[in-house]
Residue frames as qw, qx, qy, qz and C-alpha x, y, z in Angstrom:
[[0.486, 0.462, 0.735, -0.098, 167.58, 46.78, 23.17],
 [0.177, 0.104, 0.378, 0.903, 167.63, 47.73, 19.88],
 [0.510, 0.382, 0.170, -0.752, 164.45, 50.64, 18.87],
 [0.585, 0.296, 0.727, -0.205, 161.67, 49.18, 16.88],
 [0.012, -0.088, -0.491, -0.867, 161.52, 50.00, 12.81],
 [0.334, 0.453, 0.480, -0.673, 157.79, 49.70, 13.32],
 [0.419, 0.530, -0.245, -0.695, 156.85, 49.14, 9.42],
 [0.483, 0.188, -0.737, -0.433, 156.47, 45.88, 8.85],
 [0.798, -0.305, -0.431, -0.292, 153.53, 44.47, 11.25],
 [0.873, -0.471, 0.019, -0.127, 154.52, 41.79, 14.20],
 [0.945, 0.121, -0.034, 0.301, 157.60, 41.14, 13.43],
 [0.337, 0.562, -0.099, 0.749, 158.84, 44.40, 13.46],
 [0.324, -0.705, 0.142, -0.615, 157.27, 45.38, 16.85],
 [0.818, -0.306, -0.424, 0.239, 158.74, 42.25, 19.07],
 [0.420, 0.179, -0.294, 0.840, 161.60, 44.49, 20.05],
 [0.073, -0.369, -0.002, -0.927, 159.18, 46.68, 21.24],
 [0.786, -0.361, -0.392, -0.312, 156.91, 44.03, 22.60],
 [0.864, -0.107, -0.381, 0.313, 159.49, 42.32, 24.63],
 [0.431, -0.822, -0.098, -0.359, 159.13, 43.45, 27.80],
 [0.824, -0.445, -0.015, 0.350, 161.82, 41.33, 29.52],
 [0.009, 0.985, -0.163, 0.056, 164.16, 43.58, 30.78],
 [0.773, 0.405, -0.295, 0.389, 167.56, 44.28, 30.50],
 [0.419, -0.740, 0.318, -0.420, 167.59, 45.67, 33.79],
 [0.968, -0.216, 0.077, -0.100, 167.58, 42.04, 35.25],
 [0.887, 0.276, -0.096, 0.357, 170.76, 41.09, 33.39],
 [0.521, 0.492, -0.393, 0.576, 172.68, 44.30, 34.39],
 [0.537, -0.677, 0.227, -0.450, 171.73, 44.38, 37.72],
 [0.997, 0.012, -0.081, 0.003, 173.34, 40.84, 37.95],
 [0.662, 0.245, -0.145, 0.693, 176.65, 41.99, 36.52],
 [0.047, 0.758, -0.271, 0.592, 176.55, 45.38, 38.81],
 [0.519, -0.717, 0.301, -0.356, 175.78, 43.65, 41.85],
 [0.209, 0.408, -0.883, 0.102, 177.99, 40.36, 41.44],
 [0.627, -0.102, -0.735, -0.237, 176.96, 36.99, 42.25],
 [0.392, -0.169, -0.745, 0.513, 177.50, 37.03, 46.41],
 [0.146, 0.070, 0.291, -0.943, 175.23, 39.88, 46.52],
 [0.576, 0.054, -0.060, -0.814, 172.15, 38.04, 44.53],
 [0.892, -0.250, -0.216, -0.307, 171.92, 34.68, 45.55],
 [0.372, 0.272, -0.798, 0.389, 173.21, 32.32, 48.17],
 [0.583, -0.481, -0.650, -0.082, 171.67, 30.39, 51.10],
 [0.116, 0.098, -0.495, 0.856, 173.25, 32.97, 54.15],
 [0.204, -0.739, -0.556, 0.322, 170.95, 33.78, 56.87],
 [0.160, 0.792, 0.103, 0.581, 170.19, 37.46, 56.32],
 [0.364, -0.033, -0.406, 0.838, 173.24, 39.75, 58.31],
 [0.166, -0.597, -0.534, 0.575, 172.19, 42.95, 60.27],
 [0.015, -0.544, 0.353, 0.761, 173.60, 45.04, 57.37],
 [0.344, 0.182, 0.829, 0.402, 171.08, 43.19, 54.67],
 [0.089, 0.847, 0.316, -0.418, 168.44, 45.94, 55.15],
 [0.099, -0.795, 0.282, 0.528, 171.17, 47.96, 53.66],
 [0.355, -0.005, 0.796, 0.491, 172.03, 45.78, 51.05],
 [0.278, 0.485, 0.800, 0.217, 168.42, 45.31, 49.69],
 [0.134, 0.868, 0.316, -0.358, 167.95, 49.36, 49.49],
 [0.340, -0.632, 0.448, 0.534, 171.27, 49.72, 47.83],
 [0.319, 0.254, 0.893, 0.189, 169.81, 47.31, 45.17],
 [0.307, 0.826, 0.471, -0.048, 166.50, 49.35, 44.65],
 [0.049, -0.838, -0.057, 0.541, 168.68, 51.99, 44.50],
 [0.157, -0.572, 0.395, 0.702, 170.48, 50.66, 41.59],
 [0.292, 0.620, 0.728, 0.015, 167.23, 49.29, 40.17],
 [0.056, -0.839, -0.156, 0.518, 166.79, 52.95, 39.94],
 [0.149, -0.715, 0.460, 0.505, 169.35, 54.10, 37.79],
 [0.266, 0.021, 0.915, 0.302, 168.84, 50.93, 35.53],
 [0.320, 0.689, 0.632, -0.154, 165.10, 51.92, 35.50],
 [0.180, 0.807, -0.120, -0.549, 166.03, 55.47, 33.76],
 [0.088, -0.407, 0.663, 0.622, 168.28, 53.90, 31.18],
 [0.292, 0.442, 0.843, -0.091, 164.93, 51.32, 30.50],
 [0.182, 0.776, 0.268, -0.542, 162.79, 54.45, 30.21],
 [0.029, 0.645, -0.433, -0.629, 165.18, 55.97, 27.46],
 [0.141, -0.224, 0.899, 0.349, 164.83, 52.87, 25.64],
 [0.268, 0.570, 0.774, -0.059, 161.15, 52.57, 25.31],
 [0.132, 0.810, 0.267, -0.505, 160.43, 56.14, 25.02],
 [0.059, 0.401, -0.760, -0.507, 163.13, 55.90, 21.48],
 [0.068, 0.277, 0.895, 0.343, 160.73, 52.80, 20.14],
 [0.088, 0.720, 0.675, -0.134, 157.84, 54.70, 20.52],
 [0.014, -0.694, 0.029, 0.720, 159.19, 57.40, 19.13],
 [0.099, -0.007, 0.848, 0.520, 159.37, 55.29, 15.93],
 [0.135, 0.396, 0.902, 0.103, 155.59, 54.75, 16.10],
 [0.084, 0.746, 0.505, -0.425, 154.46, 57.90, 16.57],
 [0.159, 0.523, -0.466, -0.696, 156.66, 59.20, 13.21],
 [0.271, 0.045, 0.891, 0.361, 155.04, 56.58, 11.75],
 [0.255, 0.158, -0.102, -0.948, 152.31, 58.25, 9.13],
 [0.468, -0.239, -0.658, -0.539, 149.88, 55.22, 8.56],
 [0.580, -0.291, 0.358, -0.672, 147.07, 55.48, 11.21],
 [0.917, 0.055, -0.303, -0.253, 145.71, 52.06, 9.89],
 [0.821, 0.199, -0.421, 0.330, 149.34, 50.46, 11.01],
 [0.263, -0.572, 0.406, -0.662, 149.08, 52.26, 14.35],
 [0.782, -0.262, 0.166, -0.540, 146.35, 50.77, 15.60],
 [0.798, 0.246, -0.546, -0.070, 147.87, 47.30, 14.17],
 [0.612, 0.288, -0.605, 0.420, 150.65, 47.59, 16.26],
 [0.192, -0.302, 0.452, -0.817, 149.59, 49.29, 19.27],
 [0.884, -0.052, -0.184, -0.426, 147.05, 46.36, 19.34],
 [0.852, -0.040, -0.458, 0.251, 149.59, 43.60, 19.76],
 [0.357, 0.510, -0.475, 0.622, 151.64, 45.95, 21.66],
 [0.480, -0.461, 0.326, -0.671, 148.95, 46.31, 24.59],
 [0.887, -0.335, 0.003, -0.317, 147.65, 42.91, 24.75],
 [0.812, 0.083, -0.459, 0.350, 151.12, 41.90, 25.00],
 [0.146, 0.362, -0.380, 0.839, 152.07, 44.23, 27.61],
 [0.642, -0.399, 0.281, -0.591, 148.89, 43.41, 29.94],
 [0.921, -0.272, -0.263, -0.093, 149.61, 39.66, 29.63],
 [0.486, 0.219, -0.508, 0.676, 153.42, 40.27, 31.14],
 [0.236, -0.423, 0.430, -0.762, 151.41, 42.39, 33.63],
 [0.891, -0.263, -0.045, -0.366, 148.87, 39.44, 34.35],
 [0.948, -0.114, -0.264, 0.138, 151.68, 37.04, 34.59],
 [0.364, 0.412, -0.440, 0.710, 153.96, 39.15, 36.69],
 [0.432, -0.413, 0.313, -0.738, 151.50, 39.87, 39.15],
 [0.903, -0.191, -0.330, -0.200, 150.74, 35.95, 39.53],
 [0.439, 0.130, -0.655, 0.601, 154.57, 35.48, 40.77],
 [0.056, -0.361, 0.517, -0.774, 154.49, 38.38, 42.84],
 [0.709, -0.387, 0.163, -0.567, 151.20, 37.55, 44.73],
 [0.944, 0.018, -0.322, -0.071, 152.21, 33.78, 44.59],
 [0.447, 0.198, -0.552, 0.675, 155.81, 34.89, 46.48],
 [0.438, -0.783, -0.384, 0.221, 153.76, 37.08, 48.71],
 [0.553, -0.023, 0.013, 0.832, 155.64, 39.62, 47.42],
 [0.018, 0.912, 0.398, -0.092, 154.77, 43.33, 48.53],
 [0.490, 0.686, 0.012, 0.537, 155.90, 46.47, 47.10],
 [0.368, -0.872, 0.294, -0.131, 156.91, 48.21, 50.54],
 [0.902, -0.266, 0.151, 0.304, 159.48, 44.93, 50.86],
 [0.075, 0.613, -0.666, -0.419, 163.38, 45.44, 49.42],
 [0.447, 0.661, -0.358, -0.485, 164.27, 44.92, 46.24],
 [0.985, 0.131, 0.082, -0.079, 163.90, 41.09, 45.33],
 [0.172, -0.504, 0.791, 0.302, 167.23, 38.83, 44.82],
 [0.626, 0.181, 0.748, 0.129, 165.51, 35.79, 43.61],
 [0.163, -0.087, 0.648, 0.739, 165.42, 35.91, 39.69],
 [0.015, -0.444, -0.841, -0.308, 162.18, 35.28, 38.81],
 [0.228, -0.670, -0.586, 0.395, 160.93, 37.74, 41.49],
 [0.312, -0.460, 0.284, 0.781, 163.14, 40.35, 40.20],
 [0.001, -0.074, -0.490, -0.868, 162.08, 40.39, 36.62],
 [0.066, 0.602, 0.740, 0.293, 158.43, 40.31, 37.65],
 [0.195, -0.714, -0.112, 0.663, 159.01, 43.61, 39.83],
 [0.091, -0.446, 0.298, 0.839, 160.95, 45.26, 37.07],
 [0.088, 0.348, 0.668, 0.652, 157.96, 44.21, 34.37],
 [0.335, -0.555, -0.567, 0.508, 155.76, 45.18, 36.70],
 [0.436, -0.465, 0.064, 0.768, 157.50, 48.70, 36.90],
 [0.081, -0.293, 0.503, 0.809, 158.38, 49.19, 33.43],
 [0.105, -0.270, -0.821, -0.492, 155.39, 47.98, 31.70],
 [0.079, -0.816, -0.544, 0.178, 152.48, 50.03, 33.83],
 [0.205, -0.671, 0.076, 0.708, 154.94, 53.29, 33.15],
 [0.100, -0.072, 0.624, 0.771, 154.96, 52.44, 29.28],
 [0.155, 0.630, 0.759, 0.058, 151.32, 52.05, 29.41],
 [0.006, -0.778, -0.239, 0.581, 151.19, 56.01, 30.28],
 [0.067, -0.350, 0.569, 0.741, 153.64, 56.92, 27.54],
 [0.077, 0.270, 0.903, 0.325, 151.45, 55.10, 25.13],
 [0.086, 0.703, 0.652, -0.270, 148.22, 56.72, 26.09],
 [0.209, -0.660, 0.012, 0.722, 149.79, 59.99, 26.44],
 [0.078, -0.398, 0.629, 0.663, 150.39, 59.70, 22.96],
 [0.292, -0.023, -0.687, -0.665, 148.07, 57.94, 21.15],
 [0.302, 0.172, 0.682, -0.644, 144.84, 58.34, 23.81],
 [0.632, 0.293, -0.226, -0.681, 142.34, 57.27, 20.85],
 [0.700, 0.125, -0.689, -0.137, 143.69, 54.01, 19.87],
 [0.069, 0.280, -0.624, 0.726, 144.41, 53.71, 23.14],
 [0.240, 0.054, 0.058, -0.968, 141.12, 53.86, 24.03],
 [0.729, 0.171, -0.377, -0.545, 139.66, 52.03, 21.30],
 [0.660, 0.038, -0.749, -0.042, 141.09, 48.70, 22.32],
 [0.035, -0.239, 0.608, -0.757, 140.91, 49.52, 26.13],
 [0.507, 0.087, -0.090, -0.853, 137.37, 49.22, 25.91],
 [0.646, 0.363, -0.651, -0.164, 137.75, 46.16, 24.38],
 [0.626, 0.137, -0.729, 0.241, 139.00, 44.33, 27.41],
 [0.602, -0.744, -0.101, -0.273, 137.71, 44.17, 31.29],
 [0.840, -0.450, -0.144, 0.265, 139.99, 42.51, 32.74],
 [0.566, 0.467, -0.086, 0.674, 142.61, 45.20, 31.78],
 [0.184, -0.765, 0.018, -0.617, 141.54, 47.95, 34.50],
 [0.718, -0.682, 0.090, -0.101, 141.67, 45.94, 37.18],
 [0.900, 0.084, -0.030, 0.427, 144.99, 44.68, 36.07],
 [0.253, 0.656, 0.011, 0.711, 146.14, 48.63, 35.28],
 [0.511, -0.761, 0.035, -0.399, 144.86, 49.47, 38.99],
 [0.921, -0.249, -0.072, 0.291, 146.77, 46.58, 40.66],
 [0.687, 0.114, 0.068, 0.714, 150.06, 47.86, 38.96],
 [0.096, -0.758, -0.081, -0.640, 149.62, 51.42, 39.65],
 [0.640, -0.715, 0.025, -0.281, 149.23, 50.82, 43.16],
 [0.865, -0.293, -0.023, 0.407, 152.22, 48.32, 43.52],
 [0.454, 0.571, -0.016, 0.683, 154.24, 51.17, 41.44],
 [0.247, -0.861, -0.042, -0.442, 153.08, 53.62, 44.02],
 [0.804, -0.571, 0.166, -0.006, 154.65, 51.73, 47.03],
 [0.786, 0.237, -0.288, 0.492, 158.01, 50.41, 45.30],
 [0.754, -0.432, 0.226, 0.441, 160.22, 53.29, 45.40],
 [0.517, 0.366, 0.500, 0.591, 161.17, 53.32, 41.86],
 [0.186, 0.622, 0.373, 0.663, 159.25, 56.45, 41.09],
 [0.127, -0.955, -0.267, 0.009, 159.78, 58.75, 43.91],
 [0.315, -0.738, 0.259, 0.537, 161.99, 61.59, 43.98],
 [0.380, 0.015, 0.609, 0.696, 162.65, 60.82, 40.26],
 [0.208, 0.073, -0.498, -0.839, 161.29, 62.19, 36.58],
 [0.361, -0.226, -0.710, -0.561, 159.01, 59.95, 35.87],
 [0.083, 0.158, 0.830, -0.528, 156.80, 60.27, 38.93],
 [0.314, 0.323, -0.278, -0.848, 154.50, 62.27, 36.35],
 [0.155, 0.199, -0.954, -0.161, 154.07, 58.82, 35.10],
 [0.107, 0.121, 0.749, -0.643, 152.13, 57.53, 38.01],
 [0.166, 0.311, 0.015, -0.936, 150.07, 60.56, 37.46],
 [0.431, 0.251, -0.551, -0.669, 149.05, 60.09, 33.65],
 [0.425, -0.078, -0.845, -0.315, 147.55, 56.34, 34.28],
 [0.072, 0.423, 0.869, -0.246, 145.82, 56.83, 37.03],
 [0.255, 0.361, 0.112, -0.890, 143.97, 59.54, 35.43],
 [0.237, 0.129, -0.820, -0.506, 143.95, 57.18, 32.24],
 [0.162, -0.184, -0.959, -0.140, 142.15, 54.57, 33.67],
 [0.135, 0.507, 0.711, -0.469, 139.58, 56.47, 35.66],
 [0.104, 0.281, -0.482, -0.823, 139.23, 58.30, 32.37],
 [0.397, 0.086, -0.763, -0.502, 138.39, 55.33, 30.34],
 [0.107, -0.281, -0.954, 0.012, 136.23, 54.18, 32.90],
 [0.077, 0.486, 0.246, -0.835, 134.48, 56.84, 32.96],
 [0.524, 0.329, -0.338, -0.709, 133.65, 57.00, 29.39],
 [0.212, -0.165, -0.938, -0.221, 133.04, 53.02, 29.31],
 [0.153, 0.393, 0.795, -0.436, 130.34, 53.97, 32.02],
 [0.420, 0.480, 0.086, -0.765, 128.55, 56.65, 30.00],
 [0.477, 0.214, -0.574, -0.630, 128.49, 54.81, 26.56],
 [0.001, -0.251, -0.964, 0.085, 127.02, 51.77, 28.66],
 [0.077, 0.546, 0.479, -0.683, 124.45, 54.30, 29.23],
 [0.382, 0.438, -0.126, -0.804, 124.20, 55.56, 26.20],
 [0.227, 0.154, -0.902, -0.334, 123.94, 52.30, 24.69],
 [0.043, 0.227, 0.886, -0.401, 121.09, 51.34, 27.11],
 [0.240, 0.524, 0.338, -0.744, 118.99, 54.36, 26.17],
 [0.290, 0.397, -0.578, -0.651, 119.30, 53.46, 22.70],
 [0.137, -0.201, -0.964, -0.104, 118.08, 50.14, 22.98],
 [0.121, 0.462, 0.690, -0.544, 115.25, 51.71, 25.05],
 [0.368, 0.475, -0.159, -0.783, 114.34, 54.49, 22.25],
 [0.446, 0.192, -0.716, -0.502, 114.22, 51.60, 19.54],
 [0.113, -0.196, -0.885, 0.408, 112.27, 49.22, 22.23],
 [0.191, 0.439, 0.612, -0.630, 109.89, 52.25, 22.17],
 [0.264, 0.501, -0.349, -0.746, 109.76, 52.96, 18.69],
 [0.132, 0.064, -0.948, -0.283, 108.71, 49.51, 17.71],
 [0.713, -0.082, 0.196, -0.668, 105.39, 49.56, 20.12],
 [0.583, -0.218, 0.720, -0.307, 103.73, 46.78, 21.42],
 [0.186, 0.324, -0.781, -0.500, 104.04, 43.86, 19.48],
 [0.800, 0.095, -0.025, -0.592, 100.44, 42.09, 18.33],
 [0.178, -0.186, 0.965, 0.052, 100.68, 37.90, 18.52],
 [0.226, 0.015, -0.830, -0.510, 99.22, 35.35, 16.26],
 [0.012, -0.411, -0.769, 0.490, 96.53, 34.85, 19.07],
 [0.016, 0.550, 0.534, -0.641, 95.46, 37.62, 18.93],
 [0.202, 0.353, -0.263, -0.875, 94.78, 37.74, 15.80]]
């Protein structure tokens, strides 16, 4: 996947948007066709298959990693703040709707993150958005935890979406014993962060209304005059 240029709006940040993965495709051509679909009853020795799989899910997932963390290295040399926020705007609300509509498959397969590693296609790339798109959220933050922030804020239904995927991450697989378990780490702090600070400025927003509520005093009707 080529790296984003980042400098000329929407158009420039699809590459960067566009979550489907290229995992999907070489995982196809490493594991050959007799290993990801066909009607067989599952052998004794399929266990083994379907860990062999995550395992080179794995290895695919690192080369992923390299490939985001390089487009976002683009954005973060990039020197107009104004055209941050632009992009890091489309970039989230595309990146939570792949997580909303990945997480419809899975729940719609009944698909749980303790299971092995999906064969069916469809299943397969919502896992690996899944995956890859709750792990870029960190990277993002990590990095630009203002803007970040700013549009978070912005959107309810994003936390519970951010929690969901966090947890299935936790169960895969994917991220233990590896680098990026760190990962993990960084969003769930994120989100209980940002909900943290959404709860206080509700609060502070409440008391404000109350101070100007009391600063106005009671208010005299036409009656009664």
């Amino acid at each position: 996947m080529p790296a984003c240029g980042l400098v000329e709006g929407r158009e420039q940040c699809v590459p960067l948007l566009a979550m489907w993965s290229v995992c999907t495709v070489l995982l196809a051509v490493a594991l050959g066709p007799g290993v990801l679909g066909g009607s067989d009853p599952p052998s004794r020795g399929s266990q083994h298959k379907h860990d062999n799989n995550l395992e080179i899910y794995k290895r695919l997932f690192e080369t992923k990693r390299k490939e985001q963390l390089n487009a976002l290295k683009n954005l973060v040399e990039l020197s107009d703040v104004n055209q941050q926020y632009k992009i890091i705007d489309i970039m989230l609300k595309g990146l939570f709707k792949v997580l909303e509509d990945s997480k419809a498959v899975l729940v719609a397969a009944n698909m749980q993150p303790e299971d092995p590693f999906p064969l069916d296609d469809k299943i397969k790339e919502a896992y690996s958005h899944v995956v890859e798109n709750t792990a870029f959220f960190g990277d993002v933050a990590l990095r630009f935890p203002r803007i970040v922030h700013h549009y978070y804020d912005r959107h309810a239904d994003w936390g519970g979406l951010l929690r969901w995927g966090l947890r299935f991450c936790n169960h895969t697989g994917v991220f233990t014993g590896g680098t990026h378990q760190h990962v993990l780490t960084l969003v769930l702090h994120t989100a209980e962060a940002f909900q943290r600070l959404l709860r206080e400025e509700e609060k502070r927003r409440r008391k404000e209304e109350k101070r100007k509520e009391m600063r106005k005093g009671p208010r005299i009707s036409r009656s009664e005059l």
